[in-house]
C-alpha positions as CSV (number, residue, x, y, z in Angstrom):
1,X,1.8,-0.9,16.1
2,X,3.3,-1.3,19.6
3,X,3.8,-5.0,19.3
4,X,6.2,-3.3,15.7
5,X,7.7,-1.3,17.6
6,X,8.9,-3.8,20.3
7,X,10.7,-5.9,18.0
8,X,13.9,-5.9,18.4
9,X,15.9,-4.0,15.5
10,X,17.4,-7.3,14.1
11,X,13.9,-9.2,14.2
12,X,11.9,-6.0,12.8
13,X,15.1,-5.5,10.1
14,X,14.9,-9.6,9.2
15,X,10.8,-9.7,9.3
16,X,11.0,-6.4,7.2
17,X,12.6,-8.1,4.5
18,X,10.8,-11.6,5.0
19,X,7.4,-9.8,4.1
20,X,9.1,-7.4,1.5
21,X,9.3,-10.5,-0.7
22,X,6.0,-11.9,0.1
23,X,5.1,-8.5,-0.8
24,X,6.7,-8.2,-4.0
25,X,5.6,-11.6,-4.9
26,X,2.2,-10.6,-4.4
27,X,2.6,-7.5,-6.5
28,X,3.8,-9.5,-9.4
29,X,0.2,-12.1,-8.7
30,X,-2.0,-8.7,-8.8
31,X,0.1,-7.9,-12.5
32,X,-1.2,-11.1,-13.8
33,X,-4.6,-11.4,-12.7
34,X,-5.3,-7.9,-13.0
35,X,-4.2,-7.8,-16.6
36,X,-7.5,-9.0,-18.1
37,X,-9.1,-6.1,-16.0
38,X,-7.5,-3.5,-18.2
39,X,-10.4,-2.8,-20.5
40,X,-11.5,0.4,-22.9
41,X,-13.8,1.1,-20.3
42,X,-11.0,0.5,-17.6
43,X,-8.1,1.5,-18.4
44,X,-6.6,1.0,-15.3
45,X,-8.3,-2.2,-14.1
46,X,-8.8,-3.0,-10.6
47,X,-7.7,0.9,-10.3
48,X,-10.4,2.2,-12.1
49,X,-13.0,0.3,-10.8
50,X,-11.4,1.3,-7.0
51,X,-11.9,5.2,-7.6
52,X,-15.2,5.7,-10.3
53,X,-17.0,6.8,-7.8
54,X,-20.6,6.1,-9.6
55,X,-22.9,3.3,-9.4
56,X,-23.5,3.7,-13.3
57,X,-19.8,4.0,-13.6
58,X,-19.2,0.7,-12.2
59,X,-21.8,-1.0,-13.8
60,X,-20.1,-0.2,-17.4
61,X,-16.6,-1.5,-15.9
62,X,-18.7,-4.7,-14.0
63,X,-20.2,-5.1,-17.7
64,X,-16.5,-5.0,-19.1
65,X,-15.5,-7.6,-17.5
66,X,-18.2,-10.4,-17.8
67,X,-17.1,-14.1,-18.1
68,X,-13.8,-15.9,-17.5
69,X,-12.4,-11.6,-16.5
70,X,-15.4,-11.1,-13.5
71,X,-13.0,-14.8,-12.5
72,X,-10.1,-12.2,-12.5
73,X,-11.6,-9.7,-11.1
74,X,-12.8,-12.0,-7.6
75,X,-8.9,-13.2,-7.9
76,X,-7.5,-9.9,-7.7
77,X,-9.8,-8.5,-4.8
78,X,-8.9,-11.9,-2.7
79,X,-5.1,-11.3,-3.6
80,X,-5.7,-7.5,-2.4
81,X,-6.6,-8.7,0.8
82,X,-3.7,-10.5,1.4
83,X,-1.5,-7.1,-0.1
84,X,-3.1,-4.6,2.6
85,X,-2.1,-7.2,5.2
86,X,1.4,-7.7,3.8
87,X,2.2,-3.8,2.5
88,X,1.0,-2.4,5.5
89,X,2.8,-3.9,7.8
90,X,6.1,-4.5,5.7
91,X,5.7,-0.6,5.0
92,X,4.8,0.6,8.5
93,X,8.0,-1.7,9.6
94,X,10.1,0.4,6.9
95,X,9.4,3.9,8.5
96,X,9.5,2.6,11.8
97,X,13.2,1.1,11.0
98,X,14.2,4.3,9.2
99,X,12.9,6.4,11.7
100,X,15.1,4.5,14.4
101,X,18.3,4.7,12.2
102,X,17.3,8.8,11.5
103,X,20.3,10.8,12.5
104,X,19.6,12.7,16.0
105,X,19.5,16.2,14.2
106,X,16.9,15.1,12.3
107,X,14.2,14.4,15.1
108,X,11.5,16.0,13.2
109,X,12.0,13.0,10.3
110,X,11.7,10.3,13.6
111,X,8.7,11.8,14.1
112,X,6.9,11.5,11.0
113,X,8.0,8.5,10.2
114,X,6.2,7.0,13.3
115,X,3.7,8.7,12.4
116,X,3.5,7.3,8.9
117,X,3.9,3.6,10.5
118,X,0.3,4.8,11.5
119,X,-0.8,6.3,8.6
120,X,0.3,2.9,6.6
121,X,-2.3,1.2,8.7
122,X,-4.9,3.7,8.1
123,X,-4.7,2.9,4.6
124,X,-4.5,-1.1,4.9
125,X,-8.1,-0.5,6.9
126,X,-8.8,1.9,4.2
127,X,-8.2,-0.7,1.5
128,X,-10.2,-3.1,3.6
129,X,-13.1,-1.3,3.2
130,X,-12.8,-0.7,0.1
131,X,-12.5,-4.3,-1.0
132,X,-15.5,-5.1,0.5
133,X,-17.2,-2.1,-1.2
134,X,-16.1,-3.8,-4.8
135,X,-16.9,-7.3,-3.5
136,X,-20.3,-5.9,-2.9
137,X,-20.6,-4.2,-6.4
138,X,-19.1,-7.3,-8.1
139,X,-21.9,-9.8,-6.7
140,X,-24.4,-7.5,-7.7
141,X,-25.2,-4.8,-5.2
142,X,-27.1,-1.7,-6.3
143,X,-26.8,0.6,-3.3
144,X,-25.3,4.1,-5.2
145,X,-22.8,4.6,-1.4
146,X,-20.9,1.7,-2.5
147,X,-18.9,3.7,-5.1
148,X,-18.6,6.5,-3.3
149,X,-17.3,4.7,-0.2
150,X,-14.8,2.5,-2.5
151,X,-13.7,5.9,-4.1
152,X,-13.3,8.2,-1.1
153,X,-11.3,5.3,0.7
154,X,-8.9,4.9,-2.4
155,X,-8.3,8.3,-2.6
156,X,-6.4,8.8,0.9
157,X,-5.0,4.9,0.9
158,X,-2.8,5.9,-2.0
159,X,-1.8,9.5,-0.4
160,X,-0.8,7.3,2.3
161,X,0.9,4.8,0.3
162,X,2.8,7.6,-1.6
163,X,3.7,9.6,1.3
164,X,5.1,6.2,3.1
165,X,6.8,5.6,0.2
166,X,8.1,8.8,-0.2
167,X,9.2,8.8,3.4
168,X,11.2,5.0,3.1
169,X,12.9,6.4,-0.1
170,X,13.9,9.8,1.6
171,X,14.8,8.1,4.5
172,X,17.3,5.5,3.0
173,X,18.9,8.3,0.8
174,X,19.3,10.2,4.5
175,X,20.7,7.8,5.9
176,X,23.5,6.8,3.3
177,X,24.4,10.8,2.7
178,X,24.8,10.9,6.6
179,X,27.1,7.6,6.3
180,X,29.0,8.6,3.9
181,X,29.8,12.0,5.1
182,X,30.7,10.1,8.1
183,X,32.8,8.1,6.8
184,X,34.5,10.9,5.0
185,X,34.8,12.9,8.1
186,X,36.6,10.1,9.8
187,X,38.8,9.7,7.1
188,X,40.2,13.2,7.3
189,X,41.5,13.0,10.4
């Protein structure tokens, strides 16, 4: 987080957008190798799986997806891996950046969005965990934690995820409101 932090604005804005399309380009790879997770018992693929909390619930999805889709299935978690790396940081880099360019009278926003840069990372280790939860269910564990653990680390990685995104979102609209009201300040003089 401090090594973020240290960047210089144009190397954390340029690395930002480096790992936003590495990023993106992931997302798309995770569509298309999670699509043959998306069962009747799964609805949500890989999602489902993440949060049904139960042994005997993933057992039915594990079931779901036997032959060529348990393939998709160890594709997807190894792509995931390389997501949490590459959303957490591009993420944490977005708040930290927004926080930076926050307008002085809103101190309270710098704040959380440095705050959030943490919270990002949180959730990547979060992730982490979980991956290796489902790995562990996928190659045939029975120990009944497994779900649980996989379920109660989802649960807070996406609140994190949300609220980052939430904050990034708010944060740009902030900061072009403030600009433009700037501008038209300036202009009226």
């Amino acid at each position: 987080m401090i090594l973020l932090e240290r960047l210089h604005s144009q190397s954390r804005g340029q690395l930002f957008w480096i790992l936003f399309g590495f990023t993106l380009l992931t997302i798309i790879a995770m569509q298309i190798t999670g699509a043959p997770l998306k069962t009747a018992v799964a609805p949500g693929g890989i999602v489902s799986f993440e949060l049904v909390g139960t042994l005997v619930g993933s057992h039915r999805i594990i079931d779901s997806w036997q032959g060529p889709v348990m393939t998709w299935a160890g594709i997807n978690l190894g792509l995931d891996f390389l997501f949490l790396f590459l959303y957490g940081i591009t993420i944490a880099l977005g708040c930290l950046i927004l926080a930076d360019k926050m307008p002085d009278k809103y101190k309270g926003l710098k704040i959380v969005g440095k705050w959030l840069a943490v919270g990002i990372l949180v959730a990547a280790g979060l992730d982490f965990v979980e991956n290796i939860s489902l790995i562990a269910l996928l190659t045939g564990s029975e120990n009944q934690f497994l779900p649980v653990l996989a379920r109660w680390c989802a649960i807070p990685k996406f609140g994190l995820i949300l609220l980052s995104l939430l904050y990034v979102l708010s944060g740009v609209l902030i900061i072009i409101i403030n600009s433009v009201s700037t501008n038209m300040a300036k202009k009226d003089f």
